[in-house]
N, C-alpha and C positions, 0 to 999 in steps of 0.2 A: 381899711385894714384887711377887710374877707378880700377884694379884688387882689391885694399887692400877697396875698397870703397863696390865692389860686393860682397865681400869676407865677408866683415862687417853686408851689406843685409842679405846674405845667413845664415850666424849664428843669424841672429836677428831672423828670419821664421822660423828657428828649431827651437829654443827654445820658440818663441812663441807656434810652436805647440806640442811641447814638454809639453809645460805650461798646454796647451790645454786638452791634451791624460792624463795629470795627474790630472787636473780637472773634466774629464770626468771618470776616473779611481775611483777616492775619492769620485763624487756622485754613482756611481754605485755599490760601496764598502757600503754604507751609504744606498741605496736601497733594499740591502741586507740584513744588519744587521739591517734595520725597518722592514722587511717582518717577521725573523727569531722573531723578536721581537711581532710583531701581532699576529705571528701561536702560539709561547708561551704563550701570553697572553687570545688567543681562548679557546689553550687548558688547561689553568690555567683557564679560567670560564665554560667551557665547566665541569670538574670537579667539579667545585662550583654547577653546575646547578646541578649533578648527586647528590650533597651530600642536595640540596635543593629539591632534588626530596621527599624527605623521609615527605619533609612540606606538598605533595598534599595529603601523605598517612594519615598524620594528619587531614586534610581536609576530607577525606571521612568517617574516624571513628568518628569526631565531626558530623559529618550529622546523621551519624547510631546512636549513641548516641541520637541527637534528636531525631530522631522518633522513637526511642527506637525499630531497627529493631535487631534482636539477629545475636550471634556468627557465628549461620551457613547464615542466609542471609549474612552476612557482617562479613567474620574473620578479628579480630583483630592483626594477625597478618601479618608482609609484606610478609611473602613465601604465605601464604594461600590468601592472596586477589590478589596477582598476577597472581595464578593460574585457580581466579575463572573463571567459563565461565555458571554460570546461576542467572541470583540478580531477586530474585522475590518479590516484597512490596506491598502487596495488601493491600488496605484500610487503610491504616496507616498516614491518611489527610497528607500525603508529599505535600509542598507548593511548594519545589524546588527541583532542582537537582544540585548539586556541579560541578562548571569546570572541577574539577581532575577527572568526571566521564571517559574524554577521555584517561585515562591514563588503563584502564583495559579493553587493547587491546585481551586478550584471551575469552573476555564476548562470548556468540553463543545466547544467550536468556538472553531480558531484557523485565520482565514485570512489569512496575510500572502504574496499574490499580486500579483505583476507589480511585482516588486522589484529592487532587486541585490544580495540574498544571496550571500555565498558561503561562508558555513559555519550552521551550527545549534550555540548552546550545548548543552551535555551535558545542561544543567539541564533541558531541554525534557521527559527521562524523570520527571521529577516529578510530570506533569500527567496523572494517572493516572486519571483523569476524561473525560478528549478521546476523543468519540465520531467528529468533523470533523475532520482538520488536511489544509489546502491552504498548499501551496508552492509552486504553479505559476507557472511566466514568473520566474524567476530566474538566478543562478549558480551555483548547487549541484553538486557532483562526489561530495559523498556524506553520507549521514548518521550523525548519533550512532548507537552502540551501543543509547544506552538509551531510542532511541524501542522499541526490544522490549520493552519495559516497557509500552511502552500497550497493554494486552490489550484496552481497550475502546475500538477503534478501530472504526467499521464503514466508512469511509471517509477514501483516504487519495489524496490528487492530488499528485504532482509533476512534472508535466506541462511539458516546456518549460523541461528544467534540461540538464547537462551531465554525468549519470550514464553511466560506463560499465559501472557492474555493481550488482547488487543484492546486500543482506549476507543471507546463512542466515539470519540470524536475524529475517527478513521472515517466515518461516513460523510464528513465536511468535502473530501477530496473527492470531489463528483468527478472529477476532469481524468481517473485515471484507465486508464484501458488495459492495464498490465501490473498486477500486486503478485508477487511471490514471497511467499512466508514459508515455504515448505525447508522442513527439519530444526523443526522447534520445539518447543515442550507446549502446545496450545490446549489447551481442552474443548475450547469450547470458540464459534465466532460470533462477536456482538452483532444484534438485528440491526444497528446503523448501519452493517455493510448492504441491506438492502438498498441504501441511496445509491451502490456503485455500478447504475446503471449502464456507464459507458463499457464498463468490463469486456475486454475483446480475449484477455488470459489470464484465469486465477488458479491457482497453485497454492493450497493447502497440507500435499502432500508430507508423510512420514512426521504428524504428531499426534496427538491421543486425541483426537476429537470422536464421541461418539455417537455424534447426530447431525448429522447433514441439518441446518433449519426451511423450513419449507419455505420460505422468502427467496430459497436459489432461485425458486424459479421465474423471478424480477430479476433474471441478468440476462433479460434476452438476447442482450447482445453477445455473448459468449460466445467464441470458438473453440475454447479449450478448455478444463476443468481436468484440473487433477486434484482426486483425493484421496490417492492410494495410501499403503502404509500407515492408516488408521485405525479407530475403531468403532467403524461403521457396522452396524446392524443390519442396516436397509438403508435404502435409498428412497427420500418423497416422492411421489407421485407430480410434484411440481415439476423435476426434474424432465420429465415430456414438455416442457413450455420451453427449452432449450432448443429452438427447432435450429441454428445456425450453429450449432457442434459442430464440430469435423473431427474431434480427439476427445474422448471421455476415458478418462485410466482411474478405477475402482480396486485393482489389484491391491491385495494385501489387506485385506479386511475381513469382517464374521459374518457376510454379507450372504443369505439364503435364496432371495428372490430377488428378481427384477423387476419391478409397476411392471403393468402393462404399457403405460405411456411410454415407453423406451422407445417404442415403433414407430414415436411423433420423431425420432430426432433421424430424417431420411437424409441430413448433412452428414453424418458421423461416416468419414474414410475409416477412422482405427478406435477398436474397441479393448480395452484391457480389464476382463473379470480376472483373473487367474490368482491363483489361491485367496480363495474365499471358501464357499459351503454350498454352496450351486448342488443342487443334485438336480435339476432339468431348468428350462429357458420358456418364457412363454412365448405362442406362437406369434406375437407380432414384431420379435425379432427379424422375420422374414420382411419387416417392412422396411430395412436398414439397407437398400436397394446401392447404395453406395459404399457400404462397407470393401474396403480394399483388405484391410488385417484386422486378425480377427485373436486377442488372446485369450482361453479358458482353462491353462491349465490347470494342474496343481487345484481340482474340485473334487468334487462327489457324485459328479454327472452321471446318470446312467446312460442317458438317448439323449438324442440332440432333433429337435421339432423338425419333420419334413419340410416347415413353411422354409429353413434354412437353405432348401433349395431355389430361394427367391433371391439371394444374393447374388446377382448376375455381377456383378465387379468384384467378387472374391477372391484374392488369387491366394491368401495367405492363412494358415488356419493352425494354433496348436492345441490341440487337446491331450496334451503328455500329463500323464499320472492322474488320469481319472479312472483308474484299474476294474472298475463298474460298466462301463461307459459299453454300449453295445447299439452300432449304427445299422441302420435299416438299408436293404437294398437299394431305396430308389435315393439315400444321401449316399452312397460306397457309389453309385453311379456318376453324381453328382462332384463328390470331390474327387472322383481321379483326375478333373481335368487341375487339379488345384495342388500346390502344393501344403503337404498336410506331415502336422509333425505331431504324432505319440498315439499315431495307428499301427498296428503291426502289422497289416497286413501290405505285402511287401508288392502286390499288384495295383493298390490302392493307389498308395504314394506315387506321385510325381516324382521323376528324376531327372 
């Protein structure tokens, strides 16, 4: 009886687990045949999306239609608008820009300038291609996120919008050689633009910023820098680490002195102090051996340093409305050979 009793156990525990391995057999079977059934069903809308792709195409020729932008800005057809890679819409009072802009991934240059923007779709981080993008003469107060995403920007214009600050994540755009932002409301420029070491021309000019940050002087690659029509105090001392200037325009600021390191930058053809608070120049101005023009009007100058007779390429020079201003014989020697505007003396001057 114990034998036929364990015997009885022993068949009851197989097939329980018997039951078991076939229940775990049947969900697994069933886990399988839902997955196969999901990937079908991905790839049944995944197709659908492709075949509703053709709706963004619709969307961007309704836009072109509005603004009545023509054939060759905007082909009407889908091989030509996919292939585009330049959309230029100047003055064409564009109010908006379409989502499905992100979908013409081959764009290299988009300039939708002298508009009434007032926002940027997101989508625009898509165009990952964009070596150009201009925005300038708009309504803009700020931009997407995910223009940080175009690392292959080498130039970037929003010139003439309504920005009061720029996002950190402006310093993601290592690749660009050419930012202008001048005529905006800026106060201030975030330290990530120290990353924008390729910088060959940046242009801050005409908003409120009131301190140049001493990390300018990490854009040694610089030829230009303007950051007139601000409100500058002074200038860093980094600004001598600038040695490949050829254009520094300072004009329009509360600007008193110059570093002495100005004398490092022996690239600089054209210099623009002129109205600022200047009442003299230090002597290593003389070391500007290049300087071709030369702006200071509109100061407080009294004398201009003899070393100024070290400017052997000078040919251009105004010092109008420094009514102080009293030049020494051996500069009155000096600049006659030059033409010189806001001397009165009428032997001086060049004619």
């Amino acid at each position: 009886m114990k034998d036929n009793k364990a015997l009885i156990n022993h068949t009851s525990n197989e097939l329980s687990n018997a039951k078991r391995q076939s229940e775990q057999l049947v969900a697994l079977t069933d886990k399988i045949l839902a997955n196969r059934k999901q990937r079908a069903l991905a790839t049944c809308e995944s197709d659908n999306q492709l075949v509703e792709n053709d709706d963004w195409l619709q969307e961007i020729w309704d836009w072109a239609d509005e603004f009545e932008l023509s054939d060759k800005q905007v082909p009407r057809d889908k091989e030509g608008l996919l292939k585009l890679t330049t959309l230029l819409c100047c003055g064409k009072q564009i109010t908006y820009i379409p989502n499905s802009i992100g979908n013409l991934i081959n764009l290299t240059k988009l300039y939708i300038h002298n508009n009434q923007l007032s926002k940027l779709p997101n989508s625009i981080g898509n165009l990952t291609k964009l070596t150009e993008l201009c925005i300038e003469g708009n309504q803009l107060t700020e931009l997407p996120n995910s223009i940080g995403n175009l690392t292959n920007l080498t130039t970037l214009n929003i010139v003439d919008n309504q920005f009061t600050e720029l996002p950190n994540w402006i310093g993601n755009l290592t690749n660009l050689t050419e930012f202008d932002v001048e005529s905006n409301e800026l106060n201030e420029l975030p330290n990530s633009m120290s990353n924008l070491t390729n910088l060959i021309s940046l242009s801050v000019g005409d908003n409120h910023i009131s301190e140049l940050p001493n990390w300018i002087g990490n854009l040694t690659n610089l030829t230009e820098l303007n950051v007139g029509g601000n409100q500058l105090s002074k200038l860093p001392n980094s600004t001598g680490n600038l040695s490949n200037l050829t254009k520094l325009n300072v004009y329009g600021n509360q600007i008193n002195e110059l570093p002495n390191s100005i004398g490092n930058l022996t690239k600089l053809n054209i210099l623009s102090i002129g109205r600022n608070s200047f009442s003299n120049l230090p002597k290593s101005i003389g070391d500007l051996t290049n300087l071709v023009t030369f702006y200071a009007k509109d100061n407080q100058l009294t004398k201009l340093p003899n070393s100024i007779t070290q400017l052997i390429n000078l040919e251009y020079i105004n010092i109008e409305d420094n009514s102080n201003l009293v030049l020494s014989t051996e500069i009155k020697e000096f600049l006659r050979t030059k033409f010189v505007r806001g001397f009165k003396d009428n032997q001086l001057c060049k004619k």
